[in-house]
C-alpha positions as CSV (number, residue, x, y, z in Angstrom):
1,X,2.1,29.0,14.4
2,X,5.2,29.2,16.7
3,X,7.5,27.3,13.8
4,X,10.2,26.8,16.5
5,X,8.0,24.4,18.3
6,X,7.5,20.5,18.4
7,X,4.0,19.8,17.9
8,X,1.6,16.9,17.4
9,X,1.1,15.8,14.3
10,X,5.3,16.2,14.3
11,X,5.3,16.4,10.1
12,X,2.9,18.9,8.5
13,X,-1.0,18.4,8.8
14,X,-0.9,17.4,5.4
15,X,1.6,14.4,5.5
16,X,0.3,11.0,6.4
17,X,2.7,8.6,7.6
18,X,1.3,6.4,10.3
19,X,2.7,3.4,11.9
20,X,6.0,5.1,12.3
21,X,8.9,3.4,13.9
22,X,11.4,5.9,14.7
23,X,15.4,6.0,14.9
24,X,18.2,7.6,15.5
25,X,21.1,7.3,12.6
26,X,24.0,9.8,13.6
27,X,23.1,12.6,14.6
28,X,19.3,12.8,13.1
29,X,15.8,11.2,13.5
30,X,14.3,9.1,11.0
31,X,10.7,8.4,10.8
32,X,10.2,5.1,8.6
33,X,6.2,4.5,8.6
34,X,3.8,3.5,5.7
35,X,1.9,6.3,3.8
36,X,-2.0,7.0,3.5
37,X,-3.3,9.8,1.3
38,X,-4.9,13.0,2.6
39,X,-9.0,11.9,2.7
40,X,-7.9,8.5,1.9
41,X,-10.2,5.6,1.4
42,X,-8.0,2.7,2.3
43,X,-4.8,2.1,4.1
44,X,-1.4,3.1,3.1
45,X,-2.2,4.2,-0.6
46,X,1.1,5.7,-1.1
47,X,5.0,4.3,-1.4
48,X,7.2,5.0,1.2
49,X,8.6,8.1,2.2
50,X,11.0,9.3,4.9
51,X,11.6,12.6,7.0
52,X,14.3,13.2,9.5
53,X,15.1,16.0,12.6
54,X,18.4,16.9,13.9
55,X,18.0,15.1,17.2
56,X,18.8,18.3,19.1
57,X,15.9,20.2,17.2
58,X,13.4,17.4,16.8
59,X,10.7,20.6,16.2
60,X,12.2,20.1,12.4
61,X,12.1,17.7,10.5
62,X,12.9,17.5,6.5
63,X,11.3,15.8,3.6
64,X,14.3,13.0,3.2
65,X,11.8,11.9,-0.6
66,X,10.2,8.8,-1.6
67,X,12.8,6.0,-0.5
68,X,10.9,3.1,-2.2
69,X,7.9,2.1,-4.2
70,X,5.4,-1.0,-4.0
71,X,6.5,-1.3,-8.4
72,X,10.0,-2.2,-7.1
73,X,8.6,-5.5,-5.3
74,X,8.7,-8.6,-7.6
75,X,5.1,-9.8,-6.3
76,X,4.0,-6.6,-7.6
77,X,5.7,-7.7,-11.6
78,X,9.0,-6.2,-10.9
79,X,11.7,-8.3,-12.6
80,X,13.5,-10.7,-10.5
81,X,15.3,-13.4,-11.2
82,X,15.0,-15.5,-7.9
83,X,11.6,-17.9,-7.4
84,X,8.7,-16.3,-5.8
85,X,7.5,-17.2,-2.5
86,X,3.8,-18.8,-1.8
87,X,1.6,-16.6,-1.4
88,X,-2.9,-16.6,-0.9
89,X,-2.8,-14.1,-3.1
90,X,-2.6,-13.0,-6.8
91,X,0.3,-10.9,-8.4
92,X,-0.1,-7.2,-8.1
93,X,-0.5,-5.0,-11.3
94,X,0.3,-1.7,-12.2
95,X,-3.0,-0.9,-11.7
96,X,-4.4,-2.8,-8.6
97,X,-0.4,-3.4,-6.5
98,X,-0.3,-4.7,-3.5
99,X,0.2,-1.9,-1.1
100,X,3.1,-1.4,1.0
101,X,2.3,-1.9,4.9
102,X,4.0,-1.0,8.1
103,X,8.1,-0.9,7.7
104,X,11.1,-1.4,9.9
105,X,14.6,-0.4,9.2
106,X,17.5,-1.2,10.8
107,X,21.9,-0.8,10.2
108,X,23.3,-4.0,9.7
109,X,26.9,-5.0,9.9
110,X,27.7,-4.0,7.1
111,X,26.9,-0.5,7.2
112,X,24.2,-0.8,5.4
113,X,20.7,0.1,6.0
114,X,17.8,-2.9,5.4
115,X,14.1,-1.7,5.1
116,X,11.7,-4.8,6.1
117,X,8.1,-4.6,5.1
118,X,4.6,-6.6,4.0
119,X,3.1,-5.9,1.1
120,X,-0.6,-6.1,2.3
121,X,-1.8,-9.8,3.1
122,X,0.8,-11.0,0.7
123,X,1.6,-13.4,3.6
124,X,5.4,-13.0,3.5
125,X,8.1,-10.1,4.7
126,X,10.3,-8.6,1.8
127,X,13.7,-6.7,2.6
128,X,14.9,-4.0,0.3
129,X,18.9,-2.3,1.3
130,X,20.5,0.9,1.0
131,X,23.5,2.9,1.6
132,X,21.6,5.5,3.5
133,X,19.1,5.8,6.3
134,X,16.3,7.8,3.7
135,X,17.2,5.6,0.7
136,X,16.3,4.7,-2.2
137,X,16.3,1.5,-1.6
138,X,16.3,-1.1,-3.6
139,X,14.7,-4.7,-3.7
140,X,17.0,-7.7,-2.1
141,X,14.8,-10.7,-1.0
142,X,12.3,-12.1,0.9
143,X,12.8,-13.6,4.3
144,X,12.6,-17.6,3.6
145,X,14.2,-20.3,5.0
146,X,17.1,-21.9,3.6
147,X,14.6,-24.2,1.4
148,X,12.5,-21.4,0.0
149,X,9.6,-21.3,2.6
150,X,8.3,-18.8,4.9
151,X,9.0,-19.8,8.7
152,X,5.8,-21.4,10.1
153,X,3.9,-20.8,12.2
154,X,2.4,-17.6,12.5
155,X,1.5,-14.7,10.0
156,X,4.0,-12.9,8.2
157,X,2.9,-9.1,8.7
158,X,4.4,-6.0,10.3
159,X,8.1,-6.7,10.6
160,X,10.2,-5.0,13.1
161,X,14.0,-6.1,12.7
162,X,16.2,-6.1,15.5
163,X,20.2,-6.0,14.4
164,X,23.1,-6.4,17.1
165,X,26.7,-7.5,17.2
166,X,25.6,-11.2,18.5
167,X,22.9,-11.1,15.6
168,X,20.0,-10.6,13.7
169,X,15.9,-11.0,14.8
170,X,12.8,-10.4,12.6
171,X,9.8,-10.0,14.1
172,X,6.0,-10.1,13.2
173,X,2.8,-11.3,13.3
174,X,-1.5,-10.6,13.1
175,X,-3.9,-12.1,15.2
176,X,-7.2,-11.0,14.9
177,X,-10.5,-11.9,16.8
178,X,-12.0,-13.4,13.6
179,X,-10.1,-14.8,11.2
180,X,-9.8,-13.7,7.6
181,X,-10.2,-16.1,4.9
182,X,-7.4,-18.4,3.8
183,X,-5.9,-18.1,7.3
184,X,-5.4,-21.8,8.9
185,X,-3.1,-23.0,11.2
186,X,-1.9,-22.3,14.5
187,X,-1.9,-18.3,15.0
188,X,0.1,-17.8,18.1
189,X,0.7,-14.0,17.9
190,X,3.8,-12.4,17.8
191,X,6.5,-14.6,16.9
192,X,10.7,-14.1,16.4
193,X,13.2,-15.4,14.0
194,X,16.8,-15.1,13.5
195,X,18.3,-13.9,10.1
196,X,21.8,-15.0,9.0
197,X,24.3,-12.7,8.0
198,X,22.5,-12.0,4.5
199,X,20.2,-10.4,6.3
200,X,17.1,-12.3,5.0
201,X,17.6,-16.6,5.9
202,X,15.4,-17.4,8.6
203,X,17.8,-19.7,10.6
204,X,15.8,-20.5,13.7
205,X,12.7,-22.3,14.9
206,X,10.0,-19.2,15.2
207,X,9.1,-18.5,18.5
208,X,6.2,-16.4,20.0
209,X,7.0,-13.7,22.0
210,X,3.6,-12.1,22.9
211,X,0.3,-14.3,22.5
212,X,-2.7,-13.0,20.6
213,X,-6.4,-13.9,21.5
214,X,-6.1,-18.0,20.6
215,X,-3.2,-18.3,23.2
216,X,-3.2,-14.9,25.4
217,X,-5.2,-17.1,28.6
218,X,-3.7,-17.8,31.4
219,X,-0.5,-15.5,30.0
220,X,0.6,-12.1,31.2
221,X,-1.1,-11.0,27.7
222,X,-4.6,-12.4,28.6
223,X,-6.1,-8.6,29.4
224,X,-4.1,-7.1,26.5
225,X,-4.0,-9.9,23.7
226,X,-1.2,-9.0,20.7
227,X,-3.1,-7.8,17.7
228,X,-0.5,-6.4,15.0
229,X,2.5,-3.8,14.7
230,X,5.6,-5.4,16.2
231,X,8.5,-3.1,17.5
232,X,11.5,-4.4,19.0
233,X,14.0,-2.3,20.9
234,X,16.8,-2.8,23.4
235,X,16.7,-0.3,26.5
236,X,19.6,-1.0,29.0
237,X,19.6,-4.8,29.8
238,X,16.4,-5.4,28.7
239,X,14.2,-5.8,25.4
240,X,10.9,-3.9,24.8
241,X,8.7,-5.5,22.5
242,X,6.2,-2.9,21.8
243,X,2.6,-4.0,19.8
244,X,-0.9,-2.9,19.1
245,X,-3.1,-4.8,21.6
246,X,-6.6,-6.7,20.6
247,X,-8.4,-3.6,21.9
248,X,-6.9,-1.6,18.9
249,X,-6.1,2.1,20.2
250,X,-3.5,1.6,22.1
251,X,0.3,0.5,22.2
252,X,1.4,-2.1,25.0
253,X,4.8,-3.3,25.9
254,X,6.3,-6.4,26.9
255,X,9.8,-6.9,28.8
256,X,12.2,-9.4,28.2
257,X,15.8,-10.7,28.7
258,X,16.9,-11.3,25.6
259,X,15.7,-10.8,22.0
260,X,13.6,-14.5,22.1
261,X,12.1,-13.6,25.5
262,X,10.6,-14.4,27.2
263,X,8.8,-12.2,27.2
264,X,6.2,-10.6,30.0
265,X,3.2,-7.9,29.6
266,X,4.1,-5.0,31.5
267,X,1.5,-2.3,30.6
268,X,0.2,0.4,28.3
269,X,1.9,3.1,26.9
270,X,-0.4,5.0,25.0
271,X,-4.3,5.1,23.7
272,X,-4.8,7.6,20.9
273,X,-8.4,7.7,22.7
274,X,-6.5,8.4,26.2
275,X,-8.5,5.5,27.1
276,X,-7.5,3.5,30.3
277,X,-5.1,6.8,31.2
278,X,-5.9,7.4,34.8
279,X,-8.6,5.1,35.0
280,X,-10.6,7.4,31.8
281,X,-13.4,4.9,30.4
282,X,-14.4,6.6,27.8
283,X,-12.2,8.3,24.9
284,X,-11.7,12.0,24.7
285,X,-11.0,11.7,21.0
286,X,-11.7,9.3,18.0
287,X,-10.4,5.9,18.4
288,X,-8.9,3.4,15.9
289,X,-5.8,1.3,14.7
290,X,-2.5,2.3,16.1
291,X,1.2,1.5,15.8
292,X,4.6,3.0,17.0
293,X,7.4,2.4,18.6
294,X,10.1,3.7,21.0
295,X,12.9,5.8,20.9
296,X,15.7,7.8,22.8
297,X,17.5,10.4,22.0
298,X,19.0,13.9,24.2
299,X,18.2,11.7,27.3
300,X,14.3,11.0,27.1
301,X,12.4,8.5,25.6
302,X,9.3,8.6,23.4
303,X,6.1,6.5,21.4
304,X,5.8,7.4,18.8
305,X,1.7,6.7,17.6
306,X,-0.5,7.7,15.5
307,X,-4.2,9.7,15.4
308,X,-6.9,9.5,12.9
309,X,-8.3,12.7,10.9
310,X,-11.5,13.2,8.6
311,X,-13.4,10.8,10.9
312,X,-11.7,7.9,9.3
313,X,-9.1,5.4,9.6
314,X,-7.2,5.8,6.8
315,X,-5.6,9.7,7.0
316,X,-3.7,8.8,10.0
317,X,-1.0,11.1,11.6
318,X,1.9,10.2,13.4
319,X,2.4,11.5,16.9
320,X,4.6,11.2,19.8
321,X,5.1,11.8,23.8
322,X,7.6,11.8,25.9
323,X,7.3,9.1,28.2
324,X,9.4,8.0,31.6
325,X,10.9,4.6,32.3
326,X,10.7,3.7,36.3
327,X,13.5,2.1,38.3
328,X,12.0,-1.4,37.5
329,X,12.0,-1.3,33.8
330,X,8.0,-0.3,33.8
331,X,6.7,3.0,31.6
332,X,3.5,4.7,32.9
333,X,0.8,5.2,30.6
334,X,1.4,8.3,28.7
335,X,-1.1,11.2,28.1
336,X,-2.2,12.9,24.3
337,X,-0.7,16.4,24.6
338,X,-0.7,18.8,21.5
339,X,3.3,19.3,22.2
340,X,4.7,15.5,22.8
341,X,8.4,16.0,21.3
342,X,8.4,18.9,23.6
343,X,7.6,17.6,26.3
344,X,3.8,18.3,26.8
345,X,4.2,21.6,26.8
346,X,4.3,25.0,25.1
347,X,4.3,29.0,26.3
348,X,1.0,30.3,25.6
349,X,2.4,33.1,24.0
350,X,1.6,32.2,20.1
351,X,-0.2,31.4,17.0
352,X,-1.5,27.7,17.2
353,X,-3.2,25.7,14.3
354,X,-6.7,23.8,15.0
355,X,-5.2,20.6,13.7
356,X,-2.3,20.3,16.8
357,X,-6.0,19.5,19.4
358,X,-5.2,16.7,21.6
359,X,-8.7,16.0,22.8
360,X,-11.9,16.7,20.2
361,X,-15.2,16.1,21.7
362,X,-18.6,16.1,20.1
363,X,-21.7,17.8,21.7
364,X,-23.0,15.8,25.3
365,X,-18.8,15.2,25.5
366,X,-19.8,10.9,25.3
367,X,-17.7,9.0,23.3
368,X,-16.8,9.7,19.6
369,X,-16.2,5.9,18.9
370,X,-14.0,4.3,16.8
371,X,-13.0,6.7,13.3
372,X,-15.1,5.3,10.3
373,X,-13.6,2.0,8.3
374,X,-14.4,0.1,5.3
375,X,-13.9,-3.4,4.2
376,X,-12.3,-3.8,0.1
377,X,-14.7,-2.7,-2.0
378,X,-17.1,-1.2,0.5
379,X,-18.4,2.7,0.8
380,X,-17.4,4.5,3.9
381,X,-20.7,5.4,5.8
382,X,-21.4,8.9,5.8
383,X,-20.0,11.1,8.9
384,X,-22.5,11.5,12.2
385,X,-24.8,14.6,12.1
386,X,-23.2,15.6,15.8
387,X,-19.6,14.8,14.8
388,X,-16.7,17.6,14.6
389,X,-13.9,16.4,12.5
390,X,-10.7,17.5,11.1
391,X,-10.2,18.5,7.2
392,X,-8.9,20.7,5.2
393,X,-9.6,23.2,2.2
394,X,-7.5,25.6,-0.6
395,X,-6.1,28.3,0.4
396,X,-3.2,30.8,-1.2
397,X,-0.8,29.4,0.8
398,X,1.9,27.5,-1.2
399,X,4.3,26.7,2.1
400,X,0.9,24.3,3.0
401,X,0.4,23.0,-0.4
402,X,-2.3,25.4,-0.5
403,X,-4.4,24.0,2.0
404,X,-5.7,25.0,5.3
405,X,-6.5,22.7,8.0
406,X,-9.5,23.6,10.4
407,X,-11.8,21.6,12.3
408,X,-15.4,21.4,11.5
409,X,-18.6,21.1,12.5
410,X,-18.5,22.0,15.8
411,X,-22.2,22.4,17.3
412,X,-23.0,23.6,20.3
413,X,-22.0,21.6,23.3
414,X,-18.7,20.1,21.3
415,X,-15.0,21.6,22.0
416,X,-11.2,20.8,20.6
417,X,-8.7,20.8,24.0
418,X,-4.8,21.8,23.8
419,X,-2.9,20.1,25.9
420,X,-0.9,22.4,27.7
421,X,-0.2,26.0,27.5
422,X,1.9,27.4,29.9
423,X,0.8,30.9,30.8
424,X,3.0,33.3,32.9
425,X,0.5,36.0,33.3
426,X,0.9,38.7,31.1
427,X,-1.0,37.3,28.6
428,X,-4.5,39.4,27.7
429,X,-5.5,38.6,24.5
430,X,-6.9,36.1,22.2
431,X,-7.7,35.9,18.8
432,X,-9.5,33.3,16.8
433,X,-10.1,32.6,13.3
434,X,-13.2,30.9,12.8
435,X,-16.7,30.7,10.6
436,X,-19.9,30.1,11.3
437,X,-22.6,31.4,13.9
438,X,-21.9,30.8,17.7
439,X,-21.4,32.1,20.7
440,X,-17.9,30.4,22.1
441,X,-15.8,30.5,24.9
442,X,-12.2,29.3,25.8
443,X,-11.9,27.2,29.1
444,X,-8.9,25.8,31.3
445,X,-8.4,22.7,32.4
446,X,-11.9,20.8,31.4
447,X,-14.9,21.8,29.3
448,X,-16.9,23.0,32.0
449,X,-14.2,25.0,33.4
450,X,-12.8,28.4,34.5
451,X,-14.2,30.6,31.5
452,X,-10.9,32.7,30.5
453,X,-12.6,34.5,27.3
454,X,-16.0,34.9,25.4
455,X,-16.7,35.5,22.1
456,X,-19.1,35.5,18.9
457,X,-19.0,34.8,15.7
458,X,-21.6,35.4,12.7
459,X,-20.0,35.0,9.2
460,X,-20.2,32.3,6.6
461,X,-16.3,33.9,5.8
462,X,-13.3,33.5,7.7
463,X,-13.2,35.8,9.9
464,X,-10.7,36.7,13.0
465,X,-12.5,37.2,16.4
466,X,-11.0,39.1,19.4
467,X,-11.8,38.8,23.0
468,X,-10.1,40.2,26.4
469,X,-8.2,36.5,28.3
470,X,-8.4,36.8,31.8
471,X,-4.9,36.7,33.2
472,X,-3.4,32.8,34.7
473,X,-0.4,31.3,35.5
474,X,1.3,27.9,35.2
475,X,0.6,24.7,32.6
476,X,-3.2,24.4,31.3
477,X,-5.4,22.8,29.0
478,X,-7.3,24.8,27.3
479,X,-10.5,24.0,25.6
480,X,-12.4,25.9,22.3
481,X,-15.6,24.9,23.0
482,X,-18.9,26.2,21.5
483,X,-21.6,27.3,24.2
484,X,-24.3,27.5,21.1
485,X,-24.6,27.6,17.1
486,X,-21.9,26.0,15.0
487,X,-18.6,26.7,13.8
488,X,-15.2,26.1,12.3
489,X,-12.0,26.7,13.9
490,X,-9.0,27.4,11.8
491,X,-6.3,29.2,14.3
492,X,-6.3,30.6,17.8
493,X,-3.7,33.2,19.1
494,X,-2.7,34.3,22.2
495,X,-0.8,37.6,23.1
């Protein structure tokens, strides 16, 4: 592939950091998010890494390390000399740790750089510091009030941390439809505190700043209730408060005046199912859990979100698209392209991995449904018959790990769409590696149209397939799609 180019997923296929909250330090992009594992089995299995991109070539970003592990947090048996907050449940072990959830980081006043996070349902946000952006950081308290207790009410669970000259605001909060066990009390939704200049005394009265399902009627939220994954950022005069709604896919936003609010709905800015994107009902991809937040830098803006792989929920991939903020303060919805830190777009010219699809559709093109989850303790169910998905498998190729991404099973009637190509007309050729037996053709614009190039295939092997393009001009989407049989898709070129 074209190594110059931005791309969705943004890190390589097989790095895993979803729930990415993304800033600019300097003169580079960080991406702070948790960490799954490759064909995980739960959420965020891994500690903490962090990557970064010079902001003027966001198309490469670094492997900054591991900036800090779940063993550093005291609730986990690290040593610690302070008292430990309440908490529903038991100490971590080296063994079975409580897993480190969806982090923040912010620059405080000092200079310094303050990672926030929740370890699991631990029911209480930690704070770790550093001199740099990527770390290591280490351990420094958890957010209580000046007498030892979290701030009530609300649930203490993916922080975002706001940090400005006139002060300092954590954020967080869960809501679900159905409550878990232990949970009591009043569950507002999102709710805000202010830290002191330690970074980590709650000195103010919490107070929500988007309502989840026990408090979103009659509100601005009531279509769009808050769910989880807070993110907080200033924009002009205004504050966007960013979250993942009730409806789970998707990332709304909410505008306010100050960093308390209040705070008002004003729309959606992204469904890793394209779902509600000009009107679309039903999602062109799988559906599941999603968290991001905003970010400027060279004079655009972006969310930054995340997709699901392996036909789960727990090998996510972060993502991002360029998005455009109106006159008024409002952002359009933003569409899944296969290029978002480039805009959308791409010249056709190239070599392009499977694994950078936008849309993936399974035969009859209805809805793929939510990616597969598990409770603690439970089995995943087995993958659908009819669904494609994508994986990976060795290879000899050690700048990969030695892995090669590809999409599978796709049966006749399914296709993988790029979002967009832009094609100036000289282009005549394209090559595809691929497996299986099928007859296959590459459409623009929709799986059902213009046909630009037929092929077959009919080899258990890898093998790469040629075919004669018929010539086109401007932006497209393009669509692999399999007319009958089954196959794999690795890489598609176009010359």
């Amino acid at each position: 592939m074209n190594e110059q180019l931005p791309c969705n997923p943004y890190l390589p296929f097989w790095e895993t950091v979803p729930d990415a909250e993304p800033h600019v330090f300097g003169n580079r992009l960080y991406v702070f998010g948790s960490h799954d594992r490759l064909g995980g089995t739960t959420f965020c299995s891994d500690d903490y890494v962090v990557w970064s991109a010079p902001v003027s070539d966001p198309g490469h970003f670094r492997f900054d390390g591991v900036s800090y592990r779940a063993s550093q947090d005291p609730l986990n048996g690290a040593p610690y000399d302070g008292p430990l907050p309440d908490s529903p449940l038991p100490m971590g072990t080296a063994d079975h740790p409580h897993l480190l959830y969806a982090p923040d980081v912010c620059r405080g006043q000092d200079g310094r750089y303050y990672l926030y996070y929740a370890l699991d349902f631990a029911d209480v946000i930690s704070v770790a510091v550093a001199d740099r952006p990527e770390g290591p950081y280490h351990f420094l308290a958890y957010c209580l009030t000046p007498e030892g207790k979290s701030p009530e009410p609300g649930i203490r669970f993916d922080p975002a941390v706001l940090c400005e000259p006139t002060g300092n605001w954590l954020y967080y909060g869960f809501a679900p439809k159905v409550r878990f066990p232990g949970q009591t009390g009043e569950i507002p939704g999102a709710m805000v505190v202010r830290l002191d200049r330690d970074m980590h005394t709650v000195i103010s009265t919490p107070v929500p700043v988007a309502f989840g399902c026990e408090r979103a009627a009659g509100t601005s939220f009531a279509g769009h209730p808050f769910f989880e994954g807070s993110s907080i950022r200033r924009i002009g005069a205004s504050y966007y408060f960013v979250y993942s709604s009730l409806q789970g896919n998707e990332l709304c936003y909410a505008t306010g005046p100050s960093p308390e609010g209040p705070f008002t709905f004003r729309g959606v800015l992204i469904s890793n199912g394209d779902l509600g994107f000009h009107g679309r009902t039903v999602p062109d991809n799988f559906t599941g859990n999603n968290h991001g937040g905003l970010v400027q830098f060279g004079g655009k803006t972006f969310i930054f979100y995340h997709r699901h792989t392996h036909g789960t929920q727990f090998s996510r991939q972060g993502c991002a698209e360029e998005v455009e903020i109106e006159a008024d303060g409002t952002i359009p919805q933003a569409e899944v392209t296969s290029f978002g830190l480039a805009g959308g777009r791409a010249p056709a010219r190239g070599r392009f991995s499977a694994h950078i699809y936008a849309q993936l559709l399974k035969p009859g093109r209805d809805t793929m449904g939510d990616a597969l989850i598990a409770g603690p303790g439970e089995a995943l169910p087995p993958l659908p018959a009819d669904w494609p998905y994508l994986t990976e498998e060795p290879c000899e190729d050690p700048a990969q790990k030695n892995l090669r991404p590809y999409l599978a099973n796709l049966q006749a009637g399914a296709c993988a769409g790029f979002r967009y190509l832009v094609f100036v007309g000289t282009e005549n050729t394209l090559r595809v590696t691929c497996r299986g037996k099928a007859q296959m053709c590459l459409h623009a614009d929709a799986p059902e149209g213009e046909v630009l190039a037929s092929w077959s295939v009919d080899s258990k092997d890898w093998t790469a397939a040629s075919a004669a393009l018929t010539p086109c001009t401007g932006a497209h989407a393009v669509y692999l799609k399999v007319e009958e049989g089954r196959a794999d898709l690795a890489f598609f070129a176009i010359s």
